[in-house]
PyMOL Python script that loads the backbone (N, CA, C, O; Angstrom):
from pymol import cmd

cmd.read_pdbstr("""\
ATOM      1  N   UNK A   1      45.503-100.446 212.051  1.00  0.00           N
ATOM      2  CA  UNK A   1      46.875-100.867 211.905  1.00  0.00           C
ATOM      3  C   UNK A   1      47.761 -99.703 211.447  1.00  0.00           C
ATOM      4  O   UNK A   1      48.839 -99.493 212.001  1.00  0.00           O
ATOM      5  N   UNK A   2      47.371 -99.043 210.569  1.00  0.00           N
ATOM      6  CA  UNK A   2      48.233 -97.634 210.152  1.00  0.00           C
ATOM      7  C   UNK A   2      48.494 -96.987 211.266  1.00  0.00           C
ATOM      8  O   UNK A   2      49.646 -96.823 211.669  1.00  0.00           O
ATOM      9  N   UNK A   3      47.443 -96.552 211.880  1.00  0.00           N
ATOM     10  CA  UNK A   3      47.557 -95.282 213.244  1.00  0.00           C
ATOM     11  C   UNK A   3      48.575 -95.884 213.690  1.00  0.00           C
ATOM     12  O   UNK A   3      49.589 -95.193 213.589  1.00  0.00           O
ATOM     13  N   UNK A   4      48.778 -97.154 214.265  1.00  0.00           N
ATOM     14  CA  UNK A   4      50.084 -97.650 215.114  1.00  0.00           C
ATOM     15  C   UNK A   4      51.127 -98.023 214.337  1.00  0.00           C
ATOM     16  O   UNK A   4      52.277 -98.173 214.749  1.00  0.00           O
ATOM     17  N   UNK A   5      50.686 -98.208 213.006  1.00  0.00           N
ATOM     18  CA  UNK A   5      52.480 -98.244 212.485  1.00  0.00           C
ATOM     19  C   UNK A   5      53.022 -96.576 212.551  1.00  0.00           C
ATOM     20  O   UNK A   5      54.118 -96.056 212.759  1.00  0.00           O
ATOM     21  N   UNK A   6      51.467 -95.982 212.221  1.00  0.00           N
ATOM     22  CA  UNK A   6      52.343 -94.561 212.205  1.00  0.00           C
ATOM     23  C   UNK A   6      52.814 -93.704 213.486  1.00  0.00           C
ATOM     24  O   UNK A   6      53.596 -92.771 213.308  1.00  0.00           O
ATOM     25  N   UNK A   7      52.375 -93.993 214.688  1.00  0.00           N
ATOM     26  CA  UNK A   7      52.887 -93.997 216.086  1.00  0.00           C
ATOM     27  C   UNK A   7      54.064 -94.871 216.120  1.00  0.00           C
ATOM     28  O   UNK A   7      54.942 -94.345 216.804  1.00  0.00           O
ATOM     29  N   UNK A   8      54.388 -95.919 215.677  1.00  0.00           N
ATOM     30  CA  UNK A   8      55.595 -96.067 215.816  1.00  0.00           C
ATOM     31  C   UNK A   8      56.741 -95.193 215.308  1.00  0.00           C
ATOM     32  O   UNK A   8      57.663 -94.705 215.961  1.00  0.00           O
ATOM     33  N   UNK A   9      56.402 -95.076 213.587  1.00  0.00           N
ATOM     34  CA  UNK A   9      56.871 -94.437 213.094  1.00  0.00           C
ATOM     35  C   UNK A   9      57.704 -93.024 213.576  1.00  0.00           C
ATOM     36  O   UNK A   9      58.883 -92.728 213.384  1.00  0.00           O
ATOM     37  N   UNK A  10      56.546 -92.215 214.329  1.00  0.00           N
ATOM     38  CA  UNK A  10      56.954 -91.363 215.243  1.00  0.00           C
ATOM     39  C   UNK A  10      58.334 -91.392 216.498  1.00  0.00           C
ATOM     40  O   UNK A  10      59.264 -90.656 216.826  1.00  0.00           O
ATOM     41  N   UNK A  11      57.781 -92.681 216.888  1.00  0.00           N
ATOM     42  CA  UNK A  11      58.559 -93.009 217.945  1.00  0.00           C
ATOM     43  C   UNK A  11      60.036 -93.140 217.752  1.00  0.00           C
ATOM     44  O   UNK A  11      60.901 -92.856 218.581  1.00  0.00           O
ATOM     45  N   UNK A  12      60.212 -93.625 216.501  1.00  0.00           N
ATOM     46  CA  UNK A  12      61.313 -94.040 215.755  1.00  0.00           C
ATOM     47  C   UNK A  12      62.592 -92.548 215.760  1.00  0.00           C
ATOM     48  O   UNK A  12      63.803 -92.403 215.922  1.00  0.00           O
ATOM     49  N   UNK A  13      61.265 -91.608 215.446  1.00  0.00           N
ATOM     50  CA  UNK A  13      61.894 -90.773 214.309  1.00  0.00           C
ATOM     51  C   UNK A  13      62.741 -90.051 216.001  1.00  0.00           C
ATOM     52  O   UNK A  13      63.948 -89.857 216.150  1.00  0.00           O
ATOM     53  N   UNK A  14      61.663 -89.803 217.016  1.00  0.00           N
ATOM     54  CA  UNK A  14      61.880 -89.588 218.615  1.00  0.00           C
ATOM     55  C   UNK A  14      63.371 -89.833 218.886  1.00  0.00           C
ATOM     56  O   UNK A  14      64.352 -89.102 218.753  1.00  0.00           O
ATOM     57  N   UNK A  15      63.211 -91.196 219.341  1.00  0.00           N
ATOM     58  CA  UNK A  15      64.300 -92.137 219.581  1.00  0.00           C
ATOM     59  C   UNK A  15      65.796 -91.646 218.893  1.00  0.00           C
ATOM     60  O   UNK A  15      66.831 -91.368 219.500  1.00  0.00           O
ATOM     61  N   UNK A  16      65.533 -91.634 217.326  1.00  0.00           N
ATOM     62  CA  UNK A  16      66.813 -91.538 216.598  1.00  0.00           C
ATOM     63  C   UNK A  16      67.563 -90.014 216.994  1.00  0.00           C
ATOM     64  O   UNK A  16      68.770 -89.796 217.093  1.00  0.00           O
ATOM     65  N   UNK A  17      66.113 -88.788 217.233  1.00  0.00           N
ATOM     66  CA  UNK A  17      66.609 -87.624 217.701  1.00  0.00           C
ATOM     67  C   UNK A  17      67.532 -87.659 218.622  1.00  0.00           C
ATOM     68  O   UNK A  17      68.672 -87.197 218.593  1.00  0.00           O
ATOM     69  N   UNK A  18      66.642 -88.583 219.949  1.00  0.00           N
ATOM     70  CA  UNK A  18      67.492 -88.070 221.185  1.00  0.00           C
ATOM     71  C   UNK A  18      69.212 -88.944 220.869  1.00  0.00           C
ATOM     72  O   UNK A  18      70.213 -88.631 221.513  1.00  0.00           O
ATOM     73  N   UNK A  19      69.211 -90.048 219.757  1.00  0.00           N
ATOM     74  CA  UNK A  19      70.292 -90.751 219.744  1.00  0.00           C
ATOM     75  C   UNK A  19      71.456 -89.903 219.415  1.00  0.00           C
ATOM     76  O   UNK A  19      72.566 -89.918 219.946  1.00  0.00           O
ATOM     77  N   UNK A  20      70.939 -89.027 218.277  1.00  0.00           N
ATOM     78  CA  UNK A  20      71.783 -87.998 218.093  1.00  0.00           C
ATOM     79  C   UNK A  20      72.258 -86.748 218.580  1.00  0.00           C
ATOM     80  O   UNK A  20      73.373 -86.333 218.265  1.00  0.00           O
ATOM     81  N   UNK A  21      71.082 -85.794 219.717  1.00  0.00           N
ATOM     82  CA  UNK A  21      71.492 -85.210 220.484  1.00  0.00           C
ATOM     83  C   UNK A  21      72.841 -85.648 221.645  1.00  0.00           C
ATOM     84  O   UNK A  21      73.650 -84.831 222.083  1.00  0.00           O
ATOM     85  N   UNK A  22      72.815 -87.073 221.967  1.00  0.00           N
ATOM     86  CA  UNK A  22      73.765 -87.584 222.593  1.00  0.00           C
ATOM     87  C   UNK A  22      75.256 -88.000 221.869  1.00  0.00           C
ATOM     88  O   UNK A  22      76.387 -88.072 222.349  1.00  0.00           O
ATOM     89  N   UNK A  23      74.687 -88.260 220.378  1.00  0.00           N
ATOM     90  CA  UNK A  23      75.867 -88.341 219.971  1.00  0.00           C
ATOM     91  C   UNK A  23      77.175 -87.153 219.547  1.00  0.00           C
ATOM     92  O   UNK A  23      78.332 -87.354 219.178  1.00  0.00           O
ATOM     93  N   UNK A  24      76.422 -85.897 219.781  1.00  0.00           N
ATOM     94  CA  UNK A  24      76.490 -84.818 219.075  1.00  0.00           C
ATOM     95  C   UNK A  24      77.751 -84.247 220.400  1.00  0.00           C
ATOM     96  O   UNK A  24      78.773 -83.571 220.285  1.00  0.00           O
ATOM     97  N   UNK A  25      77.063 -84.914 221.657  1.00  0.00           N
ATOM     98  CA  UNK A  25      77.620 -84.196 222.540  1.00  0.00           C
ATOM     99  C   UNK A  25      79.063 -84.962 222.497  1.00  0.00           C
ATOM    100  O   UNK A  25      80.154 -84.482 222.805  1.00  0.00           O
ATOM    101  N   UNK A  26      78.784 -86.257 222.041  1.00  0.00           N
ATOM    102  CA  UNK A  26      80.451 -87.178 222.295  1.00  0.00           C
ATOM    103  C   UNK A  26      81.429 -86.340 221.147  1.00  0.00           C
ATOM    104  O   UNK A  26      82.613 -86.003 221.163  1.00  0.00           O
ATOM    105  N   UNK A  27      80.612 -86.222 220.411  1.00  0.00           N
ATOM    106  CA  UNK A  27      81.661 -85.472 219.125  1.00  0.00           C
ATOM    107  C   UNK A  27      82.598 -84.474 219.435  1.00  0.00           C
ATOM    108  O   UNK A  27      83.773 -84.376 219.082  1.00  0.00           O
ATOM    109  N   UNK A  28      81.533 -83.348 220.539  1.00  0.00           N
ATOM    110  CA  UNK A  28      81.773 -82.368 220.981  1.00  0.00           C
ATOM    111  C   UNK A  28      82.802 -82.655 222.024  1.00  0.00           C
ATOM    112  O   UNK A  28      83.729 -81.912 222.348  1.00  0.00           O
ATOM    113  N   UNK A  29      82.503 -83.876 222.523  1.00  0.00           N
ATOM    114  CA  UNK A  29      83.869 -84.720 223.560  1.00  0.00           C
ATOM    115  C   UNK A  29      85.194 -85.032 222.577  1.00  0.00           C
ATOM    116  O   UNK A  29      86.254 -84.454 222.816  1.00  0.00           O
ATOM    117  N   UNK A  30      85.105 -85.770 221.703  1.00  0.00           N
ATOM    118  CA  UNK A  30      86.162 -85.596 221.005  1.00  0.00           C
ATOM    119  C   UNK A  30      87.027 -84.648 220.275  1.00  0.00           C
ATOM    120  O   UNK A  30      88.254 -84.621 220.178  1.00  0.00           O
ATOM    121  N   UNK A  31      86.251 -83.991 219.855  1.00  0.00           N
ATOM    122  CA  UNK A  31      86.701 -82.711 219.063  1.00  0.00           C
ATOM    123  C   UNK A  31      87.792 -82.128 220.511  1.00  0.00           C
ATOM    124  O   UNK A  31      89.008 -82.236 220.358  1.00  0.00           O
ATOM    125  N   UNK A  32      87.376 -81.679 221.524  1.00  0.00           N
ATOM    126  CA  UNK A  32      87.942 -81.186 222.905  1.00  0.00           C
ATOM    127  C   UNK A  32      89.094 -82.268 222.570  1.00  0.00           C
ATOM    128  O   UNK A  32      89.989 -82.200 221.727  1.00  0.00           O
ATOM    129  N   UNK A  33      88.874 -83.005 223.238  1.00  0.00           N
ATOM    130  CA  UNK A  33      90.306 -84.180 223.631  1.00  0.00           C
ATOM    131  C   UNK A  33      91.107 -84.911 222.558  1.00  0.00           C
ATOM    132  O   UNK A  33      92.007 -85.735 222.720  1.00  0.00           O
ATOM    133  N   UNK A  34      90.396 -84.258 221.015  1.00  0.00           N
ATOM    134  CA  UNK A  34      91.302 -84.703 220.221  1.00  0.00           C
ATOM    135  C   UNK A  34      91.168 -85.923 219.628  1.00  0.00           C
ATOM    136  O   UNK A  34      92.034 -86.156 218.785  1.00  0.00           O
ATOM    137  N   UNK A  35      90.177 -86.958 219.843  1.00  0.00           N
ATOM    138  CA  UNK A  35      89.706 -87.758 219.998  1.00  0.00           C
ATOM    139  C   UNK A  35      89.595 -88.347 218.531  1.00  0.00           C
ATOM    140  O   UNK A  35      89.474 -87.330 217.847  1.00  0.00           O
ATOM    141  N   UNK A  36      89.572 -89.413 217.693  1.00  0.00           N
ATOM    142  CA  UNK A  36      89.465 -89.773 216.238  1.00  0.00           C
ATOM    143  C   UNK A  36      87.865 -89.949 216.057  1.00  0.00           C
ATOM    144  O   UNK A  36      87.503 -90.755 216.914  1.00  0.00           O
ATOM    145  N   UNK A  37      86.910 -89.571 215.382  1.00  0.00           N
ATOM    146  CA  UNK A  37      85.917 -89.218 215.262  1.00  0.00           C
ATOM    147  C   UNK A  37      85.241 -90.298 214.760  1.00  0.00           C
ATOM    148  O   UNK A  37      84.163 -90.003 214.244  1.00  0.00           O
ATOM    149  N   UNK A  38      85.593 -91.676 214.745  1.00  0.00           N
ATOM    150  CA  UNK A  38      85.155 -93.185 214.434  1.00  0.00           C
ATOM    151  C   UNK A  38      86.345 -93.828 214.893  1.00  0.00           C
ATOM    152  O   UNK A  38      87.541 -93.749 214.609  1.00  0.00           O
ATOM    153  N   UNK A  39      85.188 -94.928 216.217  1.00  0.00           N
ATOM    154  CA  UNK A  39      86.159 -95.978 217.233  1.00  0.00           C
ATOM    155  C   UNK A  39      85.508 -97.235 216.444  1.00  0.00           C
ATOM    156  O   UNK A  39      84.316 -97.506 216.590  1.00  0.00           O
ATOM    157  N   UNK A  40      86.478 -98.086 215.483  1.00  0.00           N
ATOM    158  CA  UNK A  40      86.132 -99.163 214.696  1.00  0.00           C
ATOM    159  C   UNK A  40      85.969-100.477 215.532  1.00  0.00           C
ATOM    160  O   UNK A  40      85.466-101.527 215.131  1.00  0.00           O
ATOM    161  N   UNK A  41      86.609-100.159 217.055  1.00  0.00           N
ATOM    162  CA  UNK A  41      86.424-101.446 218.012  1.00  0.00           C
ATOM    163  C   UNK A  41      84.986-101.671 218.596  1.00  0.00           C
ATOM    164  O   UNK A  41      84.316-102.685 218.793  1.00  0.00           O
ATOM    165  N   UNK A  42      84.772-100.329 218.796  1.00  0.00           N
ATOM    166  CA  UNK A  42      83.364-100.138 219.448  1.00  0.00           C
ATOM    167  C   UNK A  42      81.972-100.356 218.611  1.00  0.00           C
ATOM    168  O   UNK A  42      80.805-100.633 218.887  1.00  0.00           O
ATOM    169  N   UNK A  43      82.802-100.057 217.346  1.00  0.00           N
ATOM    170  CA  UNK A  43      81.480 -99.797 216.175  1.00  0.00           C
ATOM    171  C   UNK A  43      80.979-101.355 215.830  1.00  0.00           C
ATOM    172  O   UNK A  43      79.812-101.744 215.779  1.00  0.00           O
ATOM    173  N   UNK A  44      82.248-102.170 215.598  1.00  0.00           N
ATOM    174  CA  UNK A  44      82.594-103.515 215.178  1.00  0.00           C
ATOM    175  C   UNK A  44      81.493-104.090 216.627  1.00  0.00           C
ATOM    176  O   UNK A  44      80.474-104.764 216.477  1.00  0.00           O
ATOM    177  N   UNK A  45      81.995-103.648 217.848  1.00  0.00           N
ATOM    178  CA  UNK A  45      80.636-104.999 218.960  1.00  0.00           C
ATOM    179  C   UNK A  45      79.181-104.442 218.725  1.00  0.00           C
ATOM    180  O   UNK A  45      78.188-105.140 218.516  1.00  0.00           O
ATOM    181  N   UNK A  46      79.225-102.990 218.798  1.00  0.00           N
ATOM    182  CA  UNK A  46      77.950-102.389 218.679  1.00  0.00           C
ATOM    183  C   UNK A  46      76.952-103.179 217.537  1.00  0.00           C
ATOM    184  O   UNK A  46      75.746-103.322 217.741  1.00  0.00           O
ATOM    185  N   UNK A  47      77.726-103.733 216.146  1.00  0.00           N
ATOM    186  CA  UNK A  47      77.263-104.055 215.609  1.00  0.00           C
ATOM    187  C   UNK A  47      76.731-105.747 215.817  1.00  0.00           C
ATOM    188  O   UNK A  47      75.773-106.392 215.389  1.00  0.00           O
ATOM    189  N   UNK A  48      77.703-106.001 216.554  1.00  0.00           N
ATOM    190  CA  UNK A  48      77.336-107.467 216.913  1.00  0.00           C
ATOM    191  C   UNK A  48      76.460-107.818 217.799  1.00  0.00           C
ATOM    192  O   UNK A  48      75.893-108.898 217.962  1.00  0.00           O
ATOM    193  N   UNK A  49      76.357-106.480 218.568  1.00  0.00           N
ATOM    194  CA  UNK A  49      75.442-106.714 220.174  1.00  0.00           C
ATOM    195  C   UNK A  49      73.976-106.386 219.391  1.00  0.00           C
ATOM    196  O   UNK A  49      72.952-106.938 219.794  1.00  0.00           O
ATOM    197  N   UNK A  50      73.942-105.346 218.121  1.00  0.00           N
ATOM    198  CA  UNK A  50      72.668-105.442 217.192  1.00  0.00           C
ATOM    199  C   UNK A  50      72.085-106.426 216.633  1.00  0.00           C
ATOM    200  O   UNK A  50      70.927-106.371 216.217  1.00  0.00           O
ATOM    201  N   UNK A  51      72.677-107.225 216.578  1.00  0.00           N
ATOM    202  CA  UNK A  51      72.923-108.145 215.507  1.00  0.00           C
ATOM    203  C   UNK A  51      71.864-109.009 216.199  1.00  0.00           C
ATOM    204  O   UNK A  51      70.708-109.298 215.890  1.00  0.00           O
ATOM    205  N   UNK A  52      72.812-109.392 217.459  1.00  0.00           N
ATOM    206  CA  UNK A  52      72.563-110.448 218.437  1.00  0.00           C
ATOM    207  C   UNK A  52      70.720-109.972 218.913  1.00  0.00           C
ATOM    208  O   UNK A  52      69.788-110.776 218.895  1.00  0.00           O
ATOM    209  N   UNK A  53      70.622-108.655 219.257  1.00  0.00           N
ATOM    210  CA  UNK A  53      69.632-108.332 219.693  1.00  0.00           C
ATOM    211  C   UNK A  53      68.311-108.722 218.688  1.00  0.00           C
ATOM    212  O   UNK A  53      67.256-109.278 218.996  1.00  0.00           O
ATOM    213  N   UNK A  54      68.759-108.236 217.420  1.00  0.00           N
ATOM    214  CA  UNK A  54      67.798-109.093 216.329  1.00  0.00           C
ATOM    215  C   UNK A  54      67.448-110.522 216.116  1.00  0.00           C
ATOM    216  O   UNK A  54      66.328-110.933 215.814  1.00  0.00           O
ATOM    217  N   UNK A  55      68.335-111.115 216.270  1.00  0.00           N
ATOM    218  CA  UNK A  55      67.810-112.155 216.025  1.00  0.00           C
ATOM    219  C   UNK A  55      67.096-112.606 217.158  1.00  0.00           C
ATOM    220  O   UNK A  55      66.336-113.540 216.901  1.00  0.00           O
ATOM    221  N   UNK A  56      67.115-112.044 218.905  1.00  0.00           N
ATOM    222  CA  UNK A  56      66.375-112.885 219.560  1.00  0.00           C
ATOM    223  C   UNK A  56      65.168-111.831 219.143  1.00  0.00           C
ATOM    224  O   UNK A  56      64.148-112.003 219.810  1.00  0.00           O
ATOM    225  N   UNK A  57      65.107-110.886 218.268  1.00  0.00           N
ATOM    226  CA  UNK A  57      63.709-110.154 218.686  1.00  0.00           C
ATOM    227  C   UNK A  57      63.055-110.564 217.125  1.00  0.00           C
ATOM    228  O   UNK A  57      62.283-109.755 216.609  1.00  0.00           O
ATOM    229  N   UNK A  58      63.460-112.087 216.263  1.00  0.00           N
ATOM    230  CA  UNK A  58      63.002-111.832 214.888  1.00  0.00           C
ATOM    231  C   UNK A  58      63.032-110.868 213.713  1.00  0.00           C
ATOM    232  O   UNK A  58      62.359-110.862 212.682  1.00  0.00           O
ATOM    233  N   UNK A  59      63.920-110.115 214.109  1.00  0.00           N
ATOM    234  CA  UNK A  59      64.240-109.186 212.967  1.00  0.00           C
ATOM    235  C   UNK A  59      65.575-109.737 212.295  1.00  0.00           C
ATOM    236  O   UNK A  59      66.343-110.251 213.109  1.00  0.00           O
ATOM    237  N   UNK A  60      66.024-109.730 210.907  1.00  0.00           N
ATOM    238  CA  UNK A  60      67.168-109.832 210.289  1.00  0.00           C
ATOM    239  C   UNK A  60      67.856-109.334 211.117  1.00  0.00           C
ATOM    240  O   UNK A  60      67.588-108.413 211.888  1.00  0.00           O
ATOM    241  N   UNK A  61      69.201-110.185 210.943  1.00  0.00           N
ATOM    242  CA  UNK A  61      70.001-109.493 211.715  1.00  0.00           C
ATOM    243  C   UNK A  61      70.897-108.801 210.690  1.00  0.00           C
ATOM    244  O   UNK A  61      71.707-108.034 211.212  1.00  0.00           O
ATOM    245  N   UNK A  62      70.955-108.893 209.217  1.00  0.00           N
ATOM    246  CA  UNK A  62      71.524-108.180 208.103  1.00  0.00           C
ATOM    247  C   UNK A  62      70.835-106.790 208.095  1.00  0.00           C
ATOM    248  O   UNK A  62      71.433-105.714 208.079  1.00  0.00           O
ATOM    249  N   UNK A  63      69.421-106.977 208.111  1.00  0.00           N
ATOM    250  CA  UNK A  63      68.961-105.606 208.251  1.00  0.00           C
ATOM    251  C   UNK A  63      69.101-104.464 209.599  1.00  0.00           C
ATOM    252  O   UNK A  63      68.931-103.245 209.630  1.00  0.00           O
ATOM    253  N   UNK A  64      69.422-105.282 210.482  1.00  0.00           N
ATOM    254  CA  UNK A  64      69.527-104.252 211.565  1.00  0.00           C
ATOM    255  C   UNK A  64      71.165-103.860 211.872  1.00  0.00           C
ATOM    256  O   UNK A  64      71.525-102.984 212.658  1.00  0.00           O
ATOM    257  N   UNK A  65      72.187-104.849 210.940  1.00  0.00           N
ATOM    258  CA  UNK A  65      73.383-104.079 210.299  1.00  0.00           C
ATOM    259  C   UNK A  65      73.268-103.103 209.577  1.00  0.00           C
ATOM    260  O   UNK A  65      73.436-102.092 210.258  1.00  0.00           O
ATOM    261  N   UNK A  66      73.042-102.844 208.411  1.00  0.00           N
ATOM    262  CA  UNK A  66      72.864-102.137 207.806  1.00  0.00           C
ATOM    263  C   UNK A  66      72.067-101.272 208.509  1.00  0.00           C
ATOM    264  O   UNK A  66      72.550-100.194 208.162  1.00  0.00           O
ATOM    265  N   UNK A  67      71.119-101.000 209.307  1.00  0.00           N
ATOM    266  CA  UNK A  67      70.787 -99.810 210.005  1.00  0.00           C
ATOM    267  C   UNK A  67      71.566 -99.284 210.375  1.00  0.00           C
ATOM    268  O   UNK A  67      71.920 -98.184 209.951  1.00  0.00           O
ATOM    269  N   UNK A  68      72.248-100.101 211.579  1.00  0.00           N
ATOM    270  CA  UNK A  68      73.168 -99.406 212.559  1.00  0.00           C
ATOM    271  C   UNK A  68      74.172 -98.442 211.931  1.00  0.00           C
ATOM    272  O   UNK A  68      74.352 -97.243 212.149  1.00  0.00           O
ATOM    273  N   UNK A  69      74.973 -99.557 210.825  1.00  0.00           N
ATOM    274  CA  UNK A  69      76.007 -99.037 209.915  1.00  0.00           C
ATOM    275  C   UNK A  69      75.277 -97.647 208.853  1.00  0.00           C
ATOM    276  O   UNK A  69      76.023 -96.808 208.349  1.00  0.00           O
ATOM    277  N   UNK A  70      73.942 -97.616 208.677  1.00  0.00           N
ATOM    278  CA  UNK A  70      73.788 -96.126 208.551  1.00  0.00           C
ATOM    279  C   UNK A  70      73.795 -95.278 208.821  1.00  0.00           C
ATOM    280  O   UNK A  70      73.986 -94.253 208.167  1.00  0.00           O
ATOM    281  N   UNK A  71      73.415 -95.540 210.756  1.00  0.00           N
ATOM    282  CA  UNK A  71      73.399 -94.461 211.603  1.00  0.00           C
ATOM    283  C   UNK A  71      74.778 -94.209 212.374  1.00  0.00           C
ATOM    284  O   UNK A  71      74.898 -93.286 213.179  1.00  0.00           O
ATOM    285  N   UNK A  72      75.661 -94.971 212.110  1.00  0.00           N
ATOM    286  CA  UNK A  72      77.209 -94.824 212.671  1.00  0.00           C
ATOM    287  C   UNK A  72      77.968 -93.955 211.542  1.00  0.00           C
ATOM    288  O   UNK A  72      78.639 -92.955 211.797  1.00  0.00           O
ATOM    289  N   UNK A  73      77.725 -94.574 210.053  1.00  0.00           N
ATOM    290  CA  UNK A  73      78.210 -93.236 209.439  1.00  0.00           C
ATOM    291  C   UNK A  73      77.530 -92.264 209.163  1.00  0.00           C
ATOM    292  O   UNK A  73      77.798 -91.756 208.074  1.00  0.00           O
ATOM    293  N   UNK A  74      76.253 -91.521 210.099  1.00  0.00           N
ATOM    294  CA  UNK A  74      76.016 -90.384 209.894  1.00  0.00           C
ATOM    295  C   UNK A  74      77.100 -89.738 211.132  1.00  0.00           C
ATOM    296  O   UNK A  74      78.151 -89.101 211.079  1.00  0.00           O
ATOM    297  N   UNK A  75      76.339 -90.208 212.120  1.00  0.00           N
ATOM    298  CA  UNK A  75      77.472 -89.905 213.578  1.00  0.00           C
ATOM    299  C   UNK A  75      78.820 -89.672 213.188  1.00  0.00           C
ATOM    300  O   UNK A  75      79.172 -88.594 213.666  1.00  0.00           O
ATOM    301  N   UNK A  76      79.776 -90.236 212.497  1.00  0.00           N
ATOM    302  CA  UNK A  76      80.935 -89.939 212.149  1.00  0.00           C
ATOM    303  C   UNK A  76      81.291 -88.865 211.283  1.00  0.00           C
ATOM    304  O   UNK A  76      82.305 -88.166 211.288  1.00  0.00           O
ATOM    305  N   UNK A  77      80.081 -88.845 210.382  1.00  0.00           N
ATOM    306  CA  UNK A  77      80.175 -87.694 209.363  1.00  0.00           C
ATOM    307  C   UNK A  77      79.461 -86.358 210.264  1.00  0.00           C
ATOM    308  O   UNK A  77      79.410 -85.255 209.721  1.00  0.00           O
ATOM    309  N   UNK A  78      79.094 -86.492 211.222  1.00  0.00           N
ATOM    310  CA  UNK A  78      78.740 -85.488 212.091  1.00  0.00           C
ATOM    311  C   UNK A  78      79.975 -84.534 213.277  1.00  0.00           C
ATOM    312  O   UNK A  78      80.098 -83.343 213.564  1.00  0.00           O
ATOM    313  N   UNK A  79      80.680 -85.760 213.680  1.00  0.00           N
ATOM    314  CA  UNK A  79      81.874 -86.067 214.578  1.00  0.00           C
ATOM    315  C   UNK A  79      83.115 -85.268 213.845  1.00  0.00           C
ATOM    316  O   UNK A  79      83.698 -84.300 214.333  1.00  0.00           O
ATOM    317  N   UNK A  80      83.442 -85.975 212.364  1.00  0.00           N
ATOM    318  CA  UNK A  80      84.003 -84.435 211.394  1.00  0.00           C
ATOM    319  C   UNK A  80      83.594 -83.573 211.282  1.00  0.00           C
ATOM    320  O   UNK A  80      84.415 -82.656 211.260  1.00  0.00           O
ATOM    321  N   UNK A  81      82.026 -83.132 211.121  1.00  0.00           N
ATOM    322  CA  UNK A  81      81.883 -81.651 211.079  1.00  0.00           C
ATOM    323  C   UNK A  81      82.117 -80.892 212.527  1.00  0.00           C
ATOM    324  O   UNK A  81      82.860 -79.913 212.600  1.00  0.00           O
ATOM    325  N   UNK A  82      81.648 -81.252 213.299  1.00  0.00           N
ATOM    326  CA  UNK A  82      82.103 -81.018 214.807  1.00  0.00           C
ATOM    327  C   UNK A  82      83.870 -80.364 214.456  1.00  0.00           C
ATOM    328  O   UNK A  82      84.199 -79.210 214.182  1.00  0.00           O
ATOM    329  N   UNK A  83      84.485 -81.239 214.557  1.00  0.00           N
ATOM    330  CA  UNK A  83      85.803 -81.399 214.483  1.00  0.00           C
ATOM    331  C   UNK A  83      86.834 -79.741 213.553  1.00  0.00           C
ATOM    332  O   UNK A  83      87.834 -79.044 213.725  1.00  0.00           O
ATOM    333  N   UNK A  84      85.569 -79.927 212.512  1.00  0.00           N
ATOM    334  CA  UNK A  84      85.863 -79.011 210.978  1.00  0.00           C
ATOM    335  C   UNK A  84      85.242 -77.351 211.858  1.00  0.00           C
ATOM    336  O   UNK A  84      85.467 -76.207 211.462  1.00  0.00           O
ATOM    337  N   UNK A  85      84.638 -77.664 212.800  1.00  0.00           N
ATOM    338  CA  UNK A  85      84.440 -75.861 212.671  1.00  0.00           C
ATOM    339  C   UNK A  85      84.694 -75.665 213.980  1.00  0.00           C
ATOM    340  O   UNK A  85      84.683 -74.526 214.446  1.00  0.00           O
TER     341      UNK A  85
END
""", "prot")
cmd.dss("prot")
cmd.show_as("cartoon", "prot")
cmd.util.cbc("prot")
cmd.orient("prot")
């Protein structure tokens, strides 16, 4: 049971990389076009379409807020540094 939590684990850590290589590049899109570096419309469904996705997959859907909403304000705090240099 460890080996595969810890293969997930991995997978996780994978996943979140490539999430951020992609996000890195939108930043890099905004920063160009000027763009406000947190879209609260988008963030607001993203969170709901999480939400939604949890509960049909048995996970909290409080906890997979609070994920998201961790990994949206790193992205944003990333999106300013972008912006800052």
């Amino acid at each position: 049971m460890r080996s595969s939590i810890d293969n997930i684990d991995a997978a996780l850590v994978h996943l979140l990389a490539e999430r951020f290589k992609c996000t890195q590049r939108v930043g890099r899109l905004k920063a160009t076009h000027d763009l406000p570096a947190s879209d609260p419309d988008r963030e607001a469904r993203q969170i709901e379409r999480l939400r939604s996705l949890a509960v049909e997959s048995d996970l909290d859907p409080a906890f997979a807020e609070k994920f998201l909403t961790f990994i949206i304000d790193e992205v944003i705090r990333h999106h300013e540094a972008i912006r800052s240099a």
